[in-house]
GUNU-516890 format. One record per residue (C-alpha): x, y, z. Coordinates in steps of 0.1 Angstrom, whole numbers, plus 5000, padded with zeros to 4 digits. Example, Ala and Ser with C-alpha at 12.3 -4.5 7.8 and 13.67 -1.06 7.14 Angstrom:
! GUNU-516890
512349555078;513749895071;
This chain:
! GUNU-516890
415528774328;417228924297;418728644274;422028554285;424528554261;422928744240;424729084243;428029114240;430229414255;434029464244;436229134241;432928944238;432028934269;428528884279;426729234290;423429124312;425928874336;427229154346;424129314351;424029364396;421029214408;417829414416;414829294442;412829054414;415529164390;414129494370;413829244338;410829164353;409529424325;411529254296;409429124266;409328804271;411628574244;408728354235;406128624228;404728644195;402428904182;398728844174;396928914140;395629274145;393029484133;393429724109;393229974141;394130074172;392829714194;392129674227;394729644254;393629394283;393429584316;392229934302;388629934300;385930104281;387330114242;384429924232;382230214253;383930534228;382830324199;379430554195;381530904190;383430754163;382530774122;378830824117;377930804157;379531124155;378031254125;374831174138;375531354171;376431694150;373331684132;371131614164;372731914181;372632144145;368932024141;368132154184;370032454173;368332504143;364832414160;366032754190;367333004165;363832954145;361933044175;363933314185;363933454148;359633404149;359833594183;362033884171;360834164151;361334134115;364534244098;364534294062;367934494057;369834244079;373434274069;375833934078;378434054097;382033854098;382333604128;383733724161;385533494182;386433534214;389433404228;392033354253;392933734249;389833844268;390833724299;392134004322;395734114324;398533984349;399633644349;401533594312;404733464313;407133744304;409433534280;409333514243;406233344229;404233324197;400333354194;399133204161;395633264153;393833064128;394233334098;397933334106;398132934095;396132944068;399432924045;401032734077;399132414083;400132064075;399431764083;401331794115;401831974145;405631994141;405532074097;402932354109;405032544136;408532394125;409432764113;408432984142;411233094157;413132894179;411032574169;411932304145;410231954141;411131604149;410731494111;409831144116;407531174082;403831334081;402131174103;404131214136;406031514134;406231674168;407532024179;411332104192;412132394211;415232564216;417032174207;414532034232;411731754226;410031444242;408831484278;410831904283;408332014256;404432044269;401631934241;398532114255;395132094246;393432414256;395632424287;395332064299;397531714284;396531604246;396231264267;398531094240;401630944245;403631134215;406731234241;407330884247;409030824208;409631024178;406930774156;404330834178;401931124167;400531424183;396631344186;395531684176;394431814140;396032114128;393132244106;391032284138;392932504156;391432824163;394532924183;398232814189;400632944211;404732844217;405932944249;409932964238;412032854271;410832684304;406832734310;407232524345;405132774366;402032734343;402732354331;405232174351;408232004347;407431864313;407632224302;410832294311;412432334274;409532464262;405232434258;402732434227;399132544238;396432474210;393132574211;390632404187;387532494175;385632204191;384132434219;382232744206;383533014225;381133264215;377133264204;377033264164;376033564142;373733414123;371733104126;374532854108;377932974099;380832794095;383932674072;384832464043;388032374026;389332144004;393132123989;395031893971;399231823971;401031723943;404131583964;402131293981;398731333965;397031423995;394131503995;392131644020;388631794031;387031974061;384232134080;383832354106;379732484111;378432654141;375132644147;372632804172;370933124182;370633354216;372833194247;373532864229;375932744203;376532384189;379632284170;380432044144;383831954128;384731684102;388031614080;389631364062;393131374048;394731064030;398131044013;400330883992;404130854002;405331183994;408231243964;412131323972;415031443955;417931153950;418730873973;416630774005;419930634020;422830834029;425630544037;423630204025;425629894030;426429703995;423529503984;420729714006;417729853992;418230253982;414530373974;414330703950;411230883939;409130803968;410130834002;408630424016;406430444043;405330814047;401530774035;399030924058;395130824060;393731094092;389831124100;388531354130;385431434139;384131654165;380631784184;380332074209;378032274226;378132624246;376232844269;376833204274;375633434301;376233774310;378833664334;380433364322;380333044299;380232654296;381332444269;381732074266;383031874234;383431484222;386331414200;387731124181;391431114162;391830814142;395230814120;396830544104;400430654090;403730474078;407230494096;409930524075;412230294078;410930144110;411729764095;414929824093;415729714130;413429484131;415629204121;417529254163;413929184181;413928914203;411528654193;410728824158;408728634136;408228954111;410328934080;412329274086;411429394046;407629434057;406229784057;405829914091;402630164096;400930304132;396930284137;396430524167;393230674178;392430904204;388330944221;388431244244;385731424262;386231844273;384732074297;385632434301;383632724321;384833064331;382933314354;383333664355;383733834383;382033564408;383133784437;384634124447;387433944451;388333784418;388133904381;387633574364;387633204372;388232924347;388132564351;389132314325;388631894324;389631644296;389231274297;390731094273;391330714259;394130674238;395330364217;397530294191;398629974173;401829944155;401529684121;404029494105;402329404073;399329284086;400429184121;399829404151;402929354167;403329574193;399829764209;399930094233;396930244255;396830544280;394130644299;394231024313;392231264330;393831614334;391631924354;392732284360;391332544376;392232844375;391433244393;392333554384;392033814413;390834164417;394034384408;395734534447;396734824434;399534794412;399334374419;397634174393;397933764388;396633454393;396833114407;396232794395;395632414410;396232074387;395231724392;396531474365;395931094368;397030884333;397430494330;399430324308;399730024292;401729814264;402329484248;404429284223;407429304211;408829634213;407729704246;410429854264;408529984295;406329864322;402729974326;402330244351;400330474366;401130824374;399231084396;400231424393;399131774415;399932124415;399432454426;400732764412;400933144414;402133394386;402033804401;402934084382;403434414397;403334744370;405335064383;404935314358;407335184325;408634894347;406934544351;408034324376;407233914376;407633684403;406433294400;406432984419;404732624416;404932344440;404631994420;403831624432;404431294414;403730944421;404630744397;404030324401;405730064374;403329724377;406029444374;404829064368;405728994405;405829334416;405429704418;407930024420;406530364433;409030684432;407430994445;409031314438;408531664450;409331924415;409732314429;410132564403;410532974406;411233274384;411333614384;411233874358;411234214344;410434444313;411134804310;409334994281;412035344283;410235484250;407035374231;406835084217;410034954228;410534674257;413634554272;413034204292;415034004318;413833654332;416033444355;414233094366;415232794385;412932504373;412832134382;411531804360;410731454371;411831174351;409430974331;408930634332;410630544299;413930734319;412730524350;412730184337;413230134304;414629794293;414329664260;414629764224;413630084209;413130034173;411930384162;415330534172;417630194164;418730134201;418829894231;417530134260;418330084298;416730304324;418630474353;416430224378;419129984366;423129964379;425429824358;428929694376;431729894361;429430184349;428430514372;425030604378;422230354382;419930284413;417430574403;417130864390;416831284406;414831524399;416231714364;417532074380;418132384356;418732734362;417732984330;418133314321;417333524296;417433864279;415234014249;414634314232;411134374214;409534624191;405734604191;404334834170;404935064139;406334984105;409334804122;408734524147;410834274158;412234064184;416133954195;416433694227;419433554237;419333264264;421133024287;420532764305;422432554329;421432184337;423332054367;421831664363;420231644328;419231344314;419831194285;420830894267;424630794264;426030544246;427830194264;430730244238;431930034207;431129644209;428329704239;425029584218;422129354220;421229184186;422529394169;420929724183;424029954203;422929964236;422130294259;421430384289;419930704312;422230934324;422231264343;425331444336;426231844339;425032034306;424532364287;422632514264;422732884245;421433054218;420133354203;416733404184;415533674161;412733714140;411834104122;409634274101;409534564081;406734734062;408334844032;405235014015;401835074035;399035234010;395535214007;394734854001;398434763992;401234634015;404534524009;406234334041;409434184045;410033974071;413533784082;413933474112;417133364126;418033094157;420732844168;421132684199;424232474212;423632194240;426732084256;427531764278;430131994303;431331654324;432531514288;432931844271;430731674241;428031804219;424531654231;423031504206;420031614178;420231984185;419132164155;421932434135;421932754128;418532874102;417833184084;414833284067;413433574044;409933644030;409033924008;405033964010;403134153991;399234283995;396934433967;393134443983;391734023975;395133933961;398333813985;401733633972;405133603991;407933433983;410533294010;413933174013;414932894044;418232784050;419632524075;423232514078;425332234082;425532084119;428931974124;428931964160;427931584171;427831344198;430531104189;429330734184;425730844186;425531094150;426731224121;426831544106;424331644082;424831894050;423332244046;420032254022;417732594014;414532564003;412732813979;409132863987;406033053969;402333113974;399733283959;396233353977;393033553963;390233593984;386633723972;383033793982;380933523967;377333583976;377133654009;380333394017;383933464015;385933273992;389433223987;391333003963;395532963973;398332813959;401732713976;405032573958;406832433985;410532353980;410232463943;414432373933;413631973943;416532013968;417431793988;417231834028;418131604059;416831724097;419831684121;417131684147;415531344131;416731044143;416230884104;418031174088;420330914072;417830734054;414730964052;415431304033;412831574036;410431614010;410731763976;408531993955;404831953963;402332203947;399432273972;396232403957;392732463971;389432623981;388432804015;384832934019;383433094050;379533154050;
């Protein structure tokens, strides 16, 4: 049971008496008061109950090195016989690469609403260490700024479990939606792919999509059979504003139907520089850092093997993959003084030690039958684990085990008709321990089927979709277990007109339904990453509504775009709405309801709003020869509104514009941009305050060059040039963490 006496609500009286009884009392899943954390390694350790860690240790470090090089040397050992088979070729000529991807599959069955397709020469002055600092500029999508090493995407002012991390289509199998610290296991200098599906993506991904879904796809699978015998990439680059420094590799080996992949990287990091005063409103006598930003270092390996076979009509691929990061969280000690039990001195830095084995399988056949135009199926397994240090104490450990499968068919167009449909099977396991464990360990099985149809009638495209989801999700209790099943339905329909060339109007209206996750279940205990006491809706509380359980999270969206796709002018405008009638967030108990010192929250569903517009355009101011001169501008905002309380929800991002002038002369590229964030003034009361406008000044310079028979490219990037400083209102340590300042970025790309 929760300490008595130890929270307090207003006149002092105590919170958890007043607590209403549950079967076995739902503190079963408290920390216990007496637990004290273990000396740790120096990464991620093992949790008891989730086998197998000890099993991945062989595709981590050199095991994995040495599995590259055993499947570059049988690569090596086939393309020479092929080559001593093959007539003899003197005036050979290299050719670039060719990849293949997603694109190829036949038409039908892409959501109609806005999305962005990133390929990888589109990131190349993008990437960071990050998936959020990579796509935190796309339209519509900001980042959760929790430092560099666990930045995750927001869409549209949603995050955590309404945005869907994908890896190739299937979970990243980490547990990054469960806190803003926790990372996204995925490394954005392999991806070969990236796309952001802007609004709900529930028909293809489910619930947890129903703000929004990234899809990545890396380079671990070789999607096509080499040009020449070994081909690959190298780059190196170096950052002034944390010394980072950072190298990686990407070779593909093979010859004829087979291809073998190998990727490596390391990145390591200082903490990075800032402008002025970590802490907005320190109390007298506490610690104000300047210069560097504590707790924001970054030390990131990842290696990768892969192997594909290609046929005449289809493919297969499989990959092994390890993610090991160790990174700091800014800040994090500074709540660590309200634990229960703590034995940690709260001045001692805080860092994470995650890491992430994962096996993938992907095939696709083409036209297997008269019937059907392409069949894919997909499979990741995946052990996740991640420690969380204070000093040199592992206080607190996570684990999750997931497998996540789809298949999916494309059929024969009927006429005008062309889709596809889709089934899903999920099963993940989770686990925690120590002292800022705030949930239970569960396990949560997941399936789905799905069908997306589009029916073309001359200029008009019409789009109907529907998906059918099933959840059981079981909390394991020290006395007992909780199982909540839930049935999720979602359904949308859509159209584009295209009156004139190169001009489409679009309409989607969607009805879309979300589970709640376990930490929205059952949560009871501290959160330290976001400075609360957390209470799940499983709970009642005399005197307060809700409580007893949770329903299934219910919107209805629509929105409305414009787009030019082609000429010298293209662009984009979408407006959109959506209307929750039971979201669920986190409200505060009021003034004087707290736990140690940490304010105390709970999980609500309440009746809410959001609206906004989006625009991003592009002009080609000069086109000639080998010279190009591009102008490009970005604008979004979105307001989210709690309409029982007529209050601003809390964290949405304001309003941001953005300019780039770029200009092209044959090797030689520079642009120079201009982002602003205005202020947010608009704030949930007792949970936020407002944060000040900031615009950054940006600059790059790239010059790429035949070197032999490689490519070559050297870049530079001046990134926040002024030194000004910036605070997210969508962090949740934007009072004592400001965004970086100036970092100069230079380094070396060569492709052979």
């Amino acid at each position: 049971m929760l300490p008595a006496g130890a929270a307090r609500g207003t006149g002092g009286r105590p919170l958890f008496s007043r607590m209403a009884p549950t079967p076995d009392n739902a503190s079963d899943w408290m920390p216990r008061p007496n637990h004290r954390p273990r000396q740790g390694p120096s990464r991620a350790a093992e949790l008891p109950g989730l086998s197998g860690w000890r099993r991945w240790r062989w595709t981590t470090g050199w095991g994995c090195l040495f599995t590259g090089l055993l499947l570059g040397g049988t690569a090596l050992e086939v393309a020479g016989q092929i080559a001593t088979n093959s007539p003899a070729n003197t005036n050979a000529v290299a050719l670039p690469t060719v990849v293949v991807t997603g694109d190829a599959l036949p038409p039908g069955g892409e959501l109609l609403q806005p999305r962005s397709v990133l390929k990888a020469e589109d990131l190349k002055l993008k990437v960071q260490s990050s998936l959020g600092e990579t796509l935190g500029w796309e339209p519509g999508v900001s980042s959760t700024a929790y430092g560099p090493g666990s930045s995750r995407p927001v869409i549209r002012g949603f995050s955590g479990n309404r945005v869907r991390m994908l890896n190739g289509g299937l979970s990243t199998g980490d547990i990054s939606y469960t806190s803003p610290d926790h990372g996204v296991a995925i490394e954005p200098i392999f991806i070969r792919q990236v796309e952001v599906l802007r609004g709900p993506a529930t028909i293809l991904h489910g619930g947890p999509a129903i703000g929004g879904a990234v899809d990545v796809e890396t380079r671990h699978i070789p999607v096509a059979a080499p040009v020449r015998v070994v081909e690959g990439e190298l780059e190196t680059r170096y950052a002034s504003g944390s010394d980072e420094k950072m190298g990686a590799l990407a070779a593909t080996a093979g010859g004829g139907p087979v291809a073998f992949q190998f990727n490596t990287l390391r990145r390591a990091a200082n903490d990075y520089r800032f402008p002025g005063l970590a802490r907005k409103n320190p109390t007298p006598g506490q610690a104000n850092p300047s210069g560097r930003l504590p707790e924001t270092h970054l030390d990131t390996t990842s290696h990768a093997a892969g192997a594909g076979w290609f046929w005449e009509q289809g493919r297969v691929g499989l990959a092994v993959s390890t993610y090991d990061s160790t990174y700091g969280v800014p800040f994090h000690s500074d709540a660590h003084q309200h634990l229960i039990g703590a034995v940690v001195q709260p001045n001692l830095p805080v860092s994470i030690a995650l890491r992430q084995n994962r096996f993938d399988f992907e095939g696709e056949l083409y036209a297997p039958v008269a019937a059907l135009e392409t069949v894919k199926f997909r499979a990741g397994y995946s052990e996740y684990r991640h420690a969380e240090l204070e000093g040199p104490v592992t206080a607190t450990r996570f684990a999750n085990n997931e497998l996540d499968t789809r298949l999916e068919a494309w059929h024969a167009p009927l006429g005008a008709l062309s889709g596809r449909v889709g089934l899903r099977f999920n099963d993940a396991s989770f686990n925690s321990a120590g002292l800022e464990v705030n949930t239970p360990p569960t396990f949560a099985q997941n399936w789905a089927v799905f069908l997306l149809e589009d029916l073309q009638l001359g200029p008009v495209r019409l789009q109907v979709g529907g998906r059918w989801d099933e959840q059981a999700l079981t909390a394991t209790g020290r006395t007992r277990n909780v199982t909540t099943n839930y049935t999720g339905k979602s359904f949308t329909l859509g159209a584009a007109w295209a009156p004139v060339a190169d001009y489409e109007l679009g309409f989607v209206w969607g009805v879309h339904q979300r589970a709640p996750t376990t930490a929205e279940l059952f949560a009871n205990g501290p959160h330290v990453a976001t400075g609360t006491y957390e209470i799940g809706g499983f709970y009642t509380i005399p005197g307060f509504p809700f409580g007893g359980g949770l329903g299934l999270e219910r919107s209805f969206s629509y929105e409305a775009s414009l787009r030019k796709t082609r000429g010298r002018f293209t662009g984009e405008v979408t407006a959109f709405h959506y209307d929750f009638s039971n979201y669920i967030f986190l409200e505060s108990l009021g003034p004087g309801w707290e736990l140690n010192g940490l304010p105390i929250f709970r999980h609500v569903q309440r009746r809410a709003a959001f609206h906004g517009l989006e625009l991003q355009l592009g002009w080609d101011v000069l086109v000639r020869d080998a010279e190009k001169l591009r102008w490009q501008w970005l604008a979004d905002f979105v307001r989210g509104q709690d309409l029982e309380r007529n209050s601003p929800l809390p964290r949405v991002p304001p309003l941001r514009l953005g300019t780039r002038l770029e200009y092209t002369l044959r090797g030689w590229t520079t642009g120079v941009e201009l982002r602003h964030v205005a202020r947010q003034g608009r704030i949930q009361l007792d949970r936020e305050l407002p944060t000040d406008a900031y615009t950054f000044f940006n600059a790059d310079v790239r010059y790429s060059f035949d070197w032999g028979k490689r490519r070559a490219a050297l870049f530079a990037q001046a990134a926040n040039l002024l030194d000004e400083q910036g605070r997210s209102h969508v962090s949740v340590i934007k009072e004592v963490a400001p965004l970086p300042g100036r970092s100069i970025t230079v380094g070396l790309n060569l492709t052979f």
